[in-house]
C-alpha positions in Angstrom: 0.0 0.0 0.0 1.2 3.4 -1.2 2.1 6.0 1.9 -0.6 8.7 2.1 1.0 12.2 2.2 -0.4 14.1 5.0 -1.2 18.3 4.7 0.4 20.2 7.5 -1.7 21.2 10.5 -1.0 25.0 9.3 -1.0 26.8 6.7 1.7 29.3 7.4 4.3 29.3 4.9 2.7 26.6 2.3 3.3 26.4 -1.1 -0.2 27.0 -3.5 0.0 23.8 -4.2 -0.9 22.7 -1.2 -4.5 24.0 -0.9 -5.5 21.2 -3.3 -8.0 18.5 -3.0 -6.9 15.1 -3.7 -8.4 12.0 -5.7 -8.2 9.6 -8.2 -11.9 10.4 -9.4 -12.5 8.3 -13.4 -15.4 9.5 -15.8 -17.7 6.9 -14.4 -17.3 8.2 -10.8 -17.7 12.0 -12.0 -21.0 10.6 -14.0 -22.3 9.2 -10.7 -22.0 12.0 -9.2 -23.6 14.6 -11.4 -26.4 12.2 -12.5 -27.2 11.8 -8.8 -27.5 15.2 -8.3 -30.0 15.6 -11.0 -32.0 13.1 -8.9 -33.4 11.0 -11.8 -36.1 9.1 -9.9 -37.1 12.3 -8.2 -37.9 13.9 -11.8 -39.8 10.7 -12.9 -41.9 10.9 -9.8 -42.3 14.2 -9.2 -41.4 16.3 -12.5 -42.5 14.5 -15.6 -45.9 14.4 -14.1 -46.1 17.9 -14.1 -44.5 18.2 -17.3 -47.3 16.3 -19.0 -50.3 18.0 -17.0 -49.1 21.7 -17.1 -47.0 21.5 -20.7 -47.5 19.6 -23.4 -49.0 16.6 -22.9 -48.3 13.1 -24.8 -45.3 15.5 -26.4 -43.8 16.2 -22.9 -41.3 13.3 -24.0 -39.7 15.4 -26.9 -39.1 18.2 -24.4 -36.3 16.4 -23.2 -34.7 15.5 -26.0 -34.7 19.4 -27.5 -33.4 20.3 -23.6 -30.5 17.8 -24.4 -29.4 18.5 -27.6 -29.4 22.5 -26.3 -27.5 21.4 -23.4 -25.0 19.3 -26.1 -24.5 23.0 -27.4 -23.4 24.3 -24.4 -21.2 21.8 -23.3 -19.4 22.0 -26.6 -17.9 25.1 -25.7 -17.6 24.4 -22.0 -15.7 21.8 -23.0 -13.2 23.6 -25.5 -12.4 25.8 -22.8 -11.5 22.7 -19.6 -8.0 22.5 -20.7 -7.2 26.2 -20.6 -9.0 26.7 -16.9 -6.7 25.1 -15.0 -8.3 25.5 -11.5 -11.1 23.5 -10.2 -13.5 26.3 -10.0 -16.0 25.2 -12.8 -18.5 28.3 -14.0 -16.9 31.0 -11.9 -13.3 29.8 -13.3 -14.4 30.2 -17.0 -16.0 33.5 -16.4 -13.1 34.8 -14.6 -10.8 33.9 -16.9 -12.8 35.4 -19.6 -14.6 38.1 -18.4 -12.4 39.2 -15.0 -12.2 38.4 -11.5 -15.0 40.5 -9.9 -17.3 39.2 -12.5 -16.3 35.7 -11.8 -16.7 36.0 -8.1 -20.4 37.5 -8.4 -20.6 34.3 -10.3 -19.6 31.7 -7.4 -21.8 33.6 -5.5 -24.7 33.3 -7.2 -23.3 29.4 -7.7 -23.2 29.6 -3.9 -26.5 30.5 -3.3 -28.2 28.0 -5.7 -26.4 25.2 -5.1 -27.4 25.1 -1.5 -30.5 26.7 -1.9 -31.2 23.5 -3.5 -29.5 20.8 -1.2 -31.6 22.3 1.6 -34.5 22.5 0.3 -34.7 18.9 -1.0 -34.5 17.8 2.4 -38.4 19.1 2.4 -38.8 16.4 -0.4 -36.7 13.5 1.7 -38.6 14.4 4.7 -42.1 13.5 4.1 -40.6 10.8 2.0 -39.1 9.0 4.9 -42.6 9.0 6.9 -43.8 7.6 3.9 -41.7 4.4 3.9 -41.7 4.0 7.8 -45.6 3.9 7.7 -45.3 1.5 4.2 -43.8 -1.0 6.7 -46.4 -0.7 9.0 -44.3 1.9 11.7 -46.1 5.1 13.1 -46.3 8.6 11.4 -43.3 10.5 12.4 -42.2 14.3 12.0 -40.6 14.7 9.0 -37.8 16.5 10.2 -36.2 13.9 12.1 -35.6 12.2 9.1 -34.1 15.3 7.2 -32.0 15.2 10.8 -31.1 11.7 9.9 -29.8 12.3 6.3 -28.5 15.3 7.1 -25.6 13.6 9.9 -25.0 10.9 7.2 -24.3 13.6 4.5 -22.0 15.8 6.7 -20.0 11.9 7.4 -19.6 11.6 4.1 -18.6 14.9 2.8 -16.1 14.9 5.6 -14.5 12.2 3.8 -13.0 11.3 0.9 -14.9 12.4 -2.2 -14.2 8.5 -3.8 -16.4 7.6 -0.6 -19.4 9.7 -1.4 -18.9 8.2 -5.4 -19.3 4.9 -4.5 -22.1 5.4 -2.2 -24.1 7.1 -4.9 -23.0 4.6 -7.6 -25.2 2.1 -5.7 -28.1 4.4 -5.2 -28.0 6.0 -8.7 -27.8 1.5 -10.3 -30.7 0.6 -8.0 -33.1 3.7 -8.8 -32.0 3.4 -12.8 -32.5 -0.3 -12.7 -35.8 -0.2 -11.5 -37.0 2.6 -13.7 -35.7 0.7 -16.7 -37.3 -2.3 -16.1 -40.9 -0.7 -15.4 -40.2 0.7 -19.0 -39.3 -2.9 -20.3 -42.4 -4.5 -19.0 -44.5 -1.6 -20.0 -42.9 -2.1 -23.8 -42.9 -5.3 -23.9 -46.9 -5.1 -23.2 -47.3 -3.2 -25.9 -48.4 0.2 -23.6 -51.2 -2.6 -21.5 -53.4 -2.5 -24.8 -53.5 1.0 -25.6 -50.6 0.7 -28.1 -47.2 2.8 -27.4 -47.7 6.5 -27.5 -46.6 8.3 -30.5 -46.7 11.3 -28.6 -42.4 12.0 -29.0 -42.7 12.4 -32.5 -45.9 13.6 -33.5 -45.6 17.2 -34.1 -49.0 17.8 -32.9 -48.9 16.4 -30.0 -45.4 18.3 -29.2 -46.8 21.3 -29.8 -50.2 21.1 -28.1 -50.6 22.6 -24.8 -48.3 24.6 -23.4 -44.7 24.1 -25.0 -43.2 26.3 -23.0 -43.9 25.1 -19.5 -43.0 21.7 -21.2 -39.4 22.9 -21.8 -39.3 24.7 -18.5 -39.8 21.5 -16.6 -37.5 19.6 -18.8 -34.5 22.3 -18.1 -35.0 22.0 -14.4 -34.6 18.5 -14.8 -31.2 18.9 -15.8 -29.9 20.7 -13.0 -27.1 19.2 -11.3 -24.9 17.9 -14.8 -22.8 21.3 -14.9 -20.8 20.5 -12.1 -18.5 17.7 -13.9 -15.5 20.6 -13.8 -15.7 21.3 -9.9 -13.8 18.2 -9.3 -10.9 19.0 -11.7 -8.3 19.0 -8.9 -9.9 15.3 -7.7 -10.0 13.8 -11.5 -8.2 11.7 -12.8 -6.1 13.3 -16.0 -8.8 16.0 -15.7 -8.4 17.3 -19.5 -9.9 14.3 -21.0 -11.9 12.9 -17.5 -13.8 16.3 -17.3 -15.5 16.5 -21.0 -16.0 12.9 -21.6 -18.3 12.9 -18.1 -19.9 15.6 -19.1 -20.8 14.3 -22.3 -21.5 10.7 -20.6 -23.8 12.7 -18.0 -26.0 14.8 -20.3 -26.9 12.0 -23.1 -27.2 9.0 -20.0 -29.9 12.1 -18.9 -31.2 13.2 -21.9 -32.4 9.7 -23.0 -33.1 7.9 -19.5 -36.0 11.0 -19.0 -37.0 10.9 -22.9 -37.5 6.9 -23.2 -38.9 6.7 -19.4 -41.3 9.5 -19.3 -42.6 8.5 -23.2 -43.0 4.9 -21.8 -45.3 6.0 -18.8 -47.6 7.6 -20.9 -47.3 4.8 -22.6 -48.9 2.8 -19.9 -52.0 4.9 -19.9 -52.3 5.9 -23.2 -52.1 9.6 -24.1 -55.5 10.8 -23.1 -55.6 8.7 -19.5 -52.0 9.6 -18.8 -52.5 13.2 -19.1 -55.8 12.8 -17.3 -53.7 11.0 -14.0 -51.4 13.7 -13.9 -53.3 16.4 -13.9 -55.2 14.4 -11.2 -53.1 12.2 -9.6 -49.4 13.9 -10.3 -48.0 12.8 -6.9 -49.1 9.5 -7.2 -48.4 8.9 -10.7 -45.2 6.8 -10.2 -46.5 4.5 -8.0 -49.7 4.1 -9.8 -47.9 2.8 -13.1 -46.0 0.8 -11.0 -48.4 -0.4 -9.2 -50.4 -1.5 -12.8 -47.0 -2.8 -14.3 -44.7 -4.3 -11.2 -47.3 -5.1 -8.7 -47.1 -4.1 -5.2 -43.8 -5.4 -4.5 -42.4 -3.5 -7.5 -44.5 0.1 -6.4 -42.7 -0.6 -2.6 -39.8 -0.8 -4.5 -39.6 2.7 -6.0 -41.2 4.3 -2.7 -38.2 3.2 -0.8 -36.2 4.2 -4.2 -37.2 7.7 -4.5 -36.3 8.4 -0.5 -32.8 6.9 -1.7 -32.4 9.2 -4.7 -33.7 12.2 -2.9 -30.6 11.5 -0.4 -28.4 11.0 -3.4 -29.1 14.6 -4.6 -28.6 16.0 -1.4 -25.2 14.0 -1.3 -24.1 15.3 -4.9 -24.9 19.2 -4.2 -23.2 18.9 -0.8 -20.4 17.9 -2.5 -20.2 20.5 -5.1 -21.0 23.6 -2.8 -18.2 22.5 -0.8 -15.9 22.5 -3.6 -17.3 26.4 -4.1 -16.3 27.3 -0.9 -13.3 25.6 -0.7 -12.0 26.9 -4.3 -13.5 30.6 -3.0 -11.3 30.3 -0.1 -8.3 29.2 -2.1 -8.9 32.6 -3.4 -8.6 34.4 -0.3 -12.7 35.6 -0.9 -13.7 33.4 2.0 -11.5 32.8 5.1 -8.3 30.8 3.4 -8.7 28.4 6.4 -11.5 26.8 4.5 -8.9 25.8 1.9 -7.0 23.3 4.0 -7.9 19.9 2.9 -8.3 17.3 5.4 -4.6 15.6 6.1 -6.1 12.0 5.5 -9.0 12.3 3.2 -7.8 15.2 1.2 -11.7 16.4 1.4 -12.6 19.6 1.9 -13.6 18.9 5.6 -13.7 22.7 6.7 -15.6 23.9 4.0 -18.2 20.9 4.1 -18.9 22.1 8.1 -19.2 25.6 6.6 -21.8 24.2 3.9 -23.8 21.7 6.4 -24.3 24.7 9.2 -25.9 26.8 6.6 -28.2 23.9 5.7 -29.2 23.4 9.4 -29.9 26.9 9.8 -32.3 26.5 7.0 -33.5 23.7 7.7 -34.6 24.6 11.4 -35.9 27.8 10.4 -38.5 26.1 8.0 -39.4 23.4 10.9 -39.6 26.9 13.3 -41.6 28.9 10.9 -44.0 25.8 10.4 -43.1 25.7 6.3 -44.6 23.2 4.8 -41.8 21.2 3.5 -42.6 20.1 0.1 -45.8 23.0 -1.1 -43.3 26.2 0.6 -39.7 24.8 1.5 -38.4 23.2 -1.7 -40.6 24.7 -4.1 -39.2 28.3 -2.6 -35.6 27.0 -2.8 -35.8 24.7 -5.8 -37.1 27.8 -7.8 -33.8 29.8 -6.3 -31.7 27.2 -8.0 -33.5 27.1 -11.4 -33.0 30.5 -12.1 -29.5 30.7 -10.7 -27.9 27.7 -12.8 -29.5 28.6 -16.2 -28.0 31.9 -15.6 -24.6 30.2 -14.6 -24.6 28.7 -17.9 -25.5 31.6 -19.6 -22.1 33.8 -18.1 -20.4 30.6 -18.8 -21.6 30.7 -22.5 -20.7 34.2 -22.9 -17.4 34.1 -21.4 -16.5 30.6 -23.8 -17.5 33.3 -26.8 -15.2 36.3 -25.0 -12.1 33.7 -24.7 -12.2 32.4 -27.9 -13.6 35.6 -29.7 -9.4 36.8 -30.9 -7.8 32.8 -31.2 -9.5 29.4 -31.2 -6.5 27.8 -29.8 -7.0 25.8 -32.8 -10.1 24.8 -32.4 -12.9 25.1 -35.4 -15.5 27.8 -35.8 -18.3 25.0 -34.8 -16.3 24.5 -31.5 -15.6 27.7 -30.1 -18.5 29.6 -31.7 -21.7 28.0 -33.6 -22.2 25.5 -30.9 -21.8 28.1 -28.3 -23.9 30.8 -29.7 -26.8 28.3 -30.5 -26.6 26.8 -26.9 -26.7 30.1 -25.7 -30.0 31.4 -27.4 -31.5 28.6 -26.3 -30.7 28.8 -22.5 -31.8 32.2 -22.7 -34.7 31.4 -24.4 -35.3 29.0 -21.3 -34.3 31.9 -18.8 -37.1 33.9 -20.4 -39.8 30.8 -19.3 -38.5 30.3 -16.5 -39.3 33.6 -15.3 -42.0 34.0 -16.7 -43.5 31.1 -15.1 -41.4 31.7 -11.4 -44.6 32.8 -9.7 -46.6 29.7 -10.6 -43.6 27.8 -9.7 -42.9 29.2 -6.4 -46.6 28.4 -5.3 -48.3 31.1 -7.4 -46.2 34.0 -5.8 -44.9 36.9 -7.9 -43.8 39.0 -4.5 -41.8 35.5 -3.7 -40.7 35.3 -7.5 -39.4 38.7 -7.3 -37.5 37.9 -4.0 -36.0 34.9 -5.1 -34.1 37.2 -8.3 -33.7 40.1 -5.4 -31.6 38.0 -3.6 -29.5 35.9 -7.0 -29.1 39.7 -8.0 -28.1 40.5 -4.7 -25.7 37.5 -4.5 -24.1 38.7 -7.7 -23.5 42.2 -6.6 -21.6 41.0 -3.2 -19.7 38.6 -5.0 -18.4 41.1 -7.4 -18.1 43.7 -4.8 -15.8 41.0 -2.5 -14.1 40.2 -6.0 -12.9 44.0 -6.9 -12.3 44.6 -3.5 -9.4 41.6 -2.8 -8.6 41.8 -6.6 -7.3 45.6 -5.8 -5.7 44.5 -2.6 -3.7 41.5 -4.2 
């Protein structure tokens, strides 16, 4: 067994190199993480349903794939640029290095804000989830809180720890929910849709453009959320140059066609008319009811105890990647610089995962205080936080991919550095303009909350920047 080299206890008089994380993360790990954080069997459960009630219908399952190929656009460019950002700092190191430091720090702070805006407020989702599968096996009704308390000590254990720790745990979850998912769509194929013949809903341009498109795409973005982070575990990847696109292209079409082949084969299972019927109905339930048609009971107890497993995966994933924010901030001197001392044995970012979990206790105790309903007010308040933050986190990005390449494309072609960019970034702004348009009614019907929730990303943004000139000028 190799020696472990240990960091030393201060941080007086280290070398840069020193505030580093450590790892031996592959593509497959880095896939399992960012695919956990986009919480696949949450969207199937909770998500799609709405997608096909509020959007458009039986053509819900196109949504998804014109989300992914916009997404592909994106992460053309993002990609070109991973070998000349060579910090692990993901959007807020591509906009700085583009479009300046102060910039880029308003950036990680909006980053900041949605990332754990998001962890917390799943735990409102996980909750109520846990009650669920204690009273599935017969136990009593319990607060839901004490099993966000519950998830929340076994996420601050593992983000403690090595980051290969958290992978593997999550490579279990993320198998098991995917496995189950897939074979619910096998059984609903292979019984031709249980005689109502497969929908052709995903192709039909009629049924893609009935309804509501645009609340269609909107859900199908948010369902991406999570797959940008491949590049915040540069400095734990393995030969991050090639590690960091390849997951990120691994992530986005293992996404892309998990949601588009599932989500087409529940309506399947209905039919177009009764599927869109359940959802608008039955949304919450929706799942578990096609399960409960295709699997039996065994196979809808199953996913119940699945979707409480994925919800914790999420929470694992974003834990992960807002540490690496505040631990690449502090590297920077933004935050206090003791944040950036990785743990001696694990090479985690120890101090900076405390930092993270405090702020999500605070949050979560306030909602149990204030008497927040956890799912209708906690996460829908947070999760709509986070939706607007990271489709404007890939909109900087975009822009600063087209600023850094704009004099010399480092060789690479016009498709790479500026088509594929420019196309990926009309279409996330064309998502940015539904998804504001559409906050209130996804904040619970708000527009005072909407307006709050881009007060304080706006807000974020201007501290951030304000921090950023202020230690760039005393550098």
């Amino acid at each position: 067994m190799s020696e472990i080299t240990t960091v030393p206890d201060s941080l007086d008089g280290q070398p840069p190199g020193a505030r580093h994380l450590r790892g031996n993360l592959g593509v497959a790990s880095i896939v399992f993480m960012v695919v956990a954080a986009a919480a696949p069997l949450g969207v199937i459960g909770g998500v799609v349903p709405l997608g096909i009630a509020s959007g458009n219908g039986a053509g819900f399952p196109a949504t998804f794939i014109v989300s992914t190929v916009v997404l592909l656009l994106f992460a053309v460019g993002f990609t070109a640029m991973t070998p000349h950002v060579e910090e692990a700092g993901a959007f807020f190191s591509y906009v700085r290095q583009a479009l300046g430091f102060p910039v880029g720090i308003g950036i990680a702070f909006v980053a900041l804000v949605s990332y754990v805006a998001l962890e917390a407020g799943v735990y409102g989702l996980l909750g109520p989830a846990g009650a669920g599968v204690v009273e599935l096996v017969g136990g009593p009704t319990l607060p839901w809180w004490l099993f966000a308390a519950l998830a929340f000590a076994v996420t601050t254990y593992l983000g403690y720890r090595n980051i290969e720790l958290s992978s593997r745990v999550l490579g279990i979850l993320l198998t098991a929910e995917i496995a189950i998912v897939l074979v619910l769509d096998l059984v609903i194929v292979v019984q031709g849709g249980g005689g109502h013949g497969l929908s052709s809903g995903i192709v039909n341009p009629t049924a893609i453009f009935s309804g509501s498109l645009g609340i269609g795409l909107l859900f199908a973005i948010i369902s991406y959320v999570g797959f940008e982070a491949t590049a915040i575990f540069r400095d734990e990847a393995r030969d991050p140059e090639r590690t960091i696109p390849r997951a990120t292209y691994v992530a986005l079409v293992l996404i892309g066609v998990f949601y588009a082949v599932t989500s087409w084969a529940l309506i399947s299972g209905w039919g177009d008319d009764d599927a869109i019927a359940r959802a608008t109905d039955s949304g919450s339930t929706f799942l578990g009811d096609t399960a409960q048609r295709y699997l039996g009971a065994v196979g809808a107890d199953i996913i119940t105890v699945l979707y409480l497993t994925s919800l914790f995966a999420c929470i694992l994933a974003f834990h992960n990647v807002a540490s690496r924010y505040v631990f690449a901030l502090s590297q920077r001197d933004v935050l206090p610089s003791a944040l950036s001392r990785p743990h001696g044995r694990h090479g985690s970012p120890h101090r900076a995962s405390l930092w993270i979990s405090a702020v999500v206790a605070l949050s979560v105790l306030l909602a149990v205080v204030f008497g927040l309903d956890p799912a209708a007010q906690f996460y829908t308040w947070f999760a709509g936080a986070t939706t607007v933050g990271v489709v404007v986190l890939m909109i900087a990005t975009s822009v600063a991919v087209l600023v850094y390449f704009r004099r010399d494309r480092r060789g690479y072609s016009l498709w790479r550095v500026r088509i594929a960019p420019a196309l990926g970034l009309a279409g996330l702004s064309g998502a940015l303009v539904l998804i504001l348009a559409n906050l209130s009614d996804l904040v619970g019907g708000s527009s005072v909350l909407a307006w709050v929730i881009v007060g304080v990303l706006v807000s974020a943004f201007a501290a951030g920047a304000a921090i950023g000139s202020r230690t760039r000028n005393a550098s």
